[in-house]
VMD Tcl script that builds the backbone (N, CA, C; Angstrom):
set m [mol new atoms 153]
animate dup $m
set s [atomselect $m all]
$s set {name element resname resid chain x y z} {
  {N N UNK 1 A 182.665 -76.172 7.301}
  {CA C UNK 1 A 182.137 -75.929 8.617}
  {C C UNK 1 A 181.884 -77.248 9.342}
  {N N UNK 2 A 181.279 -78.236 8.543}
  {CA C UNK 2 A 181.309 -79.405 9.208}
  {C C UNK 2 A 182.139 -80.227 9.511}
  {N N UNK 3 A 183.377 -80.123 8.897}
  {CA C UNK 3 A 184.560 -80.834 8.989}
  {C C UNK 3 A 185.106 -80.048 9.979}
  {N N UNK 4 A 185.072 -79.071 10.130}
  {CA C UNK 4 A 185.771 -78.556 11.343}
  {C C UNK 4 A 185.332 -78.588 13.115}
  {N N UNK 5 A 184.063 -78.388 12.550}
  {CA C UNK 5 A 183.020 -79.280 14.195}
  {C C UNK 5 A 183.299 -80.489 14.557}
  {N N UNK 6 A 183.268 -81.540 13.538}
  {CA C UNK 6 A 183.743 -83.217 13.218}
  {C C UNK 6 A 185.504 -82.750 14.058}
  {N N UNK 7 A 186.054 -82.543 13.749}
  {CA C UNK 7 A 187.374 -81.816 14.243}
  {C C UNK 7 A 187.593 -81.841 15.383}
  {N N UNK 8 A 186.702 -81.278 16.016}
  {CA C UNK 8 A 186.800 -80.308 17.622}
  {C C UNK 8 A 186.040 -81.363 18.373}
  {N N UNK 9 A 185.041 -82.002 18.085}
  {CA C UNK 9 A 184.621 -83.004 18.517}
  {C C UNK 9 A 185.747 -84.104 19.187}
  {N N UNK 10 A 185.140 -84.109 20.700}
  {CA C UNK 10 A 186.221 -85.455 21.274}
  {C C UNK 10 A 185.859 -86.956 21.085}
  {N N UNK 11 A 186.940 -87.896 21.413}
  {CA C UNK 11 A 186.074 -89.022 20.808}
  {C C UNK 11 A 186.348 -89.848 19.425}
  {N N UNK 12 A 186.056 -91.467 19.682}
  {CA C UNK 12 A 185.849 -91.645 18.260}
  {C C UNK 12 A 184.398 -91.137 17.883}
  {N N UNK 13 A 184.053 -92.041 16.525}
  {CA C UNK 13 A 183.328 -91.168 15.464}
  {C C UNK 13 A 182.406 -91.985 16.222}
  {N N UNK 14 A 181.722 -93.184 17.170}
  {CA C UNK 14 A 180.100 -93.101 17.511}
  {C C UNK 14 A 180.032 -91.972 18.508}
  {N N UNK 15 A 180.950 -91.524 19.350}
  {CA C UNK 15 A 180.795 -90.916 20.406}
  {C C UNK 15 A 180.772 -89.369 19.922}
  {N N UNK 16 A 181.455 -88.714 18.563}
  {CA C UNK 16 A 180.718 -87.441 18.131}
  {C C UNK 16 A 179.530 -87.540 17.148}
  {N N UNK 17 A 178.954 -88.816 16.537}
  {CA C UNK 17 A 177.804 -88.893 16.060}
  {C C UNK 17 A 176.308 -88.797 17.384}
  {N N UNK 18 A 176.854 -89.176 18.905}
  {CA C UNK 18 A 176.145 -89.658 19.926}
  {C C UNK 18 A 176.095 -87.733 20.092}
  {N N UNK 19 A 177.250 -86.955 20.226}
  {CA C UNK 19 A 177.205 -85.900 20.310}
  {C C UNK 19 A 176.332 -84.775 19.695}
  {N N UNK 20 A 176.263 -85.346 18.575}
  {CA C UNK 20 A 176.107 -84.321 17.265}
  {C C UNK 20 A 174.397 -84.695 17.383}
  {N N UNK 21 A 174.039 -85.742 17.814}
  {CA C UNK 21 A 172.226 -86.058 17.903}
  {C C UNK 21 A 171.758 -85.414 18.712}
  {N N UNK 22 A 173.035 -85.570 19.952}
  {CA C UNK 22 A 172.004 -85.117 21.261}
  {C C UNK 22 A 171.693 -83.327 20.928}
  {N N UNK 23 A 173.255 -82.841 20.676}
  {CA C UNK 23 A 172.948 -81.099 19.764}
  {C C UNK 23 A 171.886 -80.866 18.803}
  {N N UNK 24 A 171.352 -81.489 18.119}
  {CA C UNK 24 A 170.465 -81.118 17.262}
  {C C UNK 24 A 168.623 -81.618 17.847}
  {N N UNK 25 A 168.985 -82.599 18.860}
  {CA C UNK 25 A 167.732 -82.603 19.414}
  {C C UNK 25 A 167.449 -81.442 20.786}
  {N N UNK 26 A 168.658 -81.001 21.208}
  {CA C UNK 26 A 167.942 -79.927 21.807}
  {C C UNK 26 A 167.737 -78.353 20.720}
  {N N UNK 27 A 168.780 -78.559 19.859}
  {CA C UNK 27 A 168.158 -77.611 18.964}
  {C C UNK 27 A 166.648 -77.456 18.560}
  {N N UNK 28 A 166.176 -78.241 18.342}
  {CA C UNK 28 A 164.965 -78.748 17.411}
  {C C UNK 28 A 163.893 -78.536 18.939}
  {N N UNK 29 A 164.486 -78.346 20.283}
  {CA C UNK 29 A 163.497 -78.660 21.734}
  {C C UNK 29 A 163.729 -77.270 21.304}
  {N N UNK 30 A 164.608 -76.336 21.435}
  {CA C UNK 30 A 164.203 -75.054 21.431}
  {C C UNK 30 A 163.760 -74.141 20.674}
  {N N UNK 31 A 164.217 -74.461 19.770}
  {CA C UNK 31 A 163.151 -74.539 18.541}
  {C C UNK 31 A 161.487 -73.986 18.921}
  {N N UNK 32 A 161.365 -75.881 18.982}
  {CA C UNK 32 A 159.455 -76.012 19.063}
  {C C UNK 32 A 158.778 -75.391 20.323}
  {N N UNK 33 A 159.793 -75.004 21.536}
  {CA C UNK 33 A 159.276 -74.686 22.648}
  {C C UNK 33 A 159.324 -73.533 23.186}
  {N N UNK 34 A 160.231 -72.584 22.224}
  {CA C UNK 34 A 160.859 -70.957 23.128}
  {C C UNK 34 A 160.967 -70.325 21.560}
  {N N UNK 35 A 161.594 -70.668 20.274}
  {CA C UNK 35 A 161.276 -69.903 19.082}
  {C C UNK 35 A 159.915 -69.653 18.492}
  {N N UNK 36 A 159.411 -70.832 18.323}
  {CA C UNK 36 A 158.333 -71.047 17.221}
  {C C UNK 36 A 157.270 -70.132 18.015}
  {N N UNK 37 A 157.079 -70.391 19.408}
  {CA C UNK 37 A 155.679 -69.897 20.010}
  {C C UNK 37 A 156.046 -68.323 19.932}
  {N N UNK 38 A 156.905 -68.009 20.607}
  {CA C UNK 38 A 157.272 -66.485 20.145}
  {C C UNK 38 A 157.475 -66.093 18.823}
  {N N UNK 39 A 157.347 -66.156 17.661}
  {CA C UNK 39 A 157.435 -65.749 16.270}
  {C C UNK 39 A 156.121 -65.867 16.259}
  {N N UNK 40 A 155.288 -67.079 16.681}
  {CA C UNK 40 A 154.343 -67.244 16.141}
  {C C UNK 40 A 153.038 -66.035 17.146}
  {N N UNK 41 A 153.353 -65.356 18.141}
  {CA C UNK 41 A 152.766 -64.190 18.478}
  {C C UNK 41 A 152.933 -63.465 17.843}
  {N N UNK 42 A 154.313 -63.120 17.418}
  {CA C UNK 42 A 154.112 -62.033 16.115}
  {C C UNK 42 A 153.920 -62.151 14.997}
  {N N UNK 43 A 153.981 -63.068 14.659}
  {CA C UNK 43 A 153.437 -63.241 13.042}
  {C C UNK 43 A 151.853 -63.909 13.328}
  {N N UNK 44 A 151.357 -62.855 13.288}
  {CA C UNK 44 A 149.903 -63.646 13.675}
  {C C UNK 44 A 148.395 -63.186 12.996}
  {N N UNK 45 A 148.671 -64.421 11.556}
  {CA C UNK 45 A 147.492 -63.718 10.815}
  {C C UNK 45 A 146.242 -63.523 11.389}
  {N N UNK 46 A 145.420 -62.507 11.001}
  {CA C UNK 46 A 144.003 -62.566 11.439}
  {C C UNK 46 A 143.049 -63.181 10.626}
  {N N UNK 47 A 143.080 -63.181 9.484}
  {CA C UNK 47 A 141.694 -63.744 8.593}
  {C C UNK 47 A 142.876 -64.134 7.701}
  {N N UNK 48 A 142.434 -65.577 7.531}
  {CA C UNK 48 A 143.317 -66.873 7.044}
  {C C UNK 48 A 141.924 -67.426 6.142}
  {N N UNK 49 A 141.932 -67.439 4.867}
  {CA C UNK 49 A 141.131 -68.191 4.244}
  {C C UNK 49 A 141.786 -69.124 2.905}
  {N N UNK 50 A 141.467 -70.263 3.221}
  {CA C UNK 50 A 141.503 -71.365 2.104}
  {C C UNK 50 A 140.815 -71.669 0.922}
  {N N UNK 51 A 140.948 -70.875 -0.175}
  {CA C UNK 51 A 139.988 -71.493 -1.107}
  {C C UNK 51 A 140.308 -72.972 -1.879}
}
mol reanalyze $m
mol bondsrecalc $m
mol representation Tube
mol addrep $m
């Protein structure tokens, strides 16, 4: 799978490594900003205790 993205990718190899960062940092933005907060309404313990 990765060799085949590496593949399709235009470019030499800094310009799909420049690619492949900027993709995974908006992954990781949507992620923390539109997944996590919505899961985290529904998964939403009520009584959380640490012993």
């Amino acid at each position: 799978m990765y060799a085949a993205l590496w593949r399709i990718l235009p470019g030499p190899w800094w310009v799909r490594v420049l690619i492949l960062l900027v993709l995974a940092v908006a992954v990781l933005y949507g992620l923390f900003f539109y997944v996590f907060p919505w899961v985290g309404e529904i998964v939403n313990p009520q009584e959380v205790t640490v012993q």
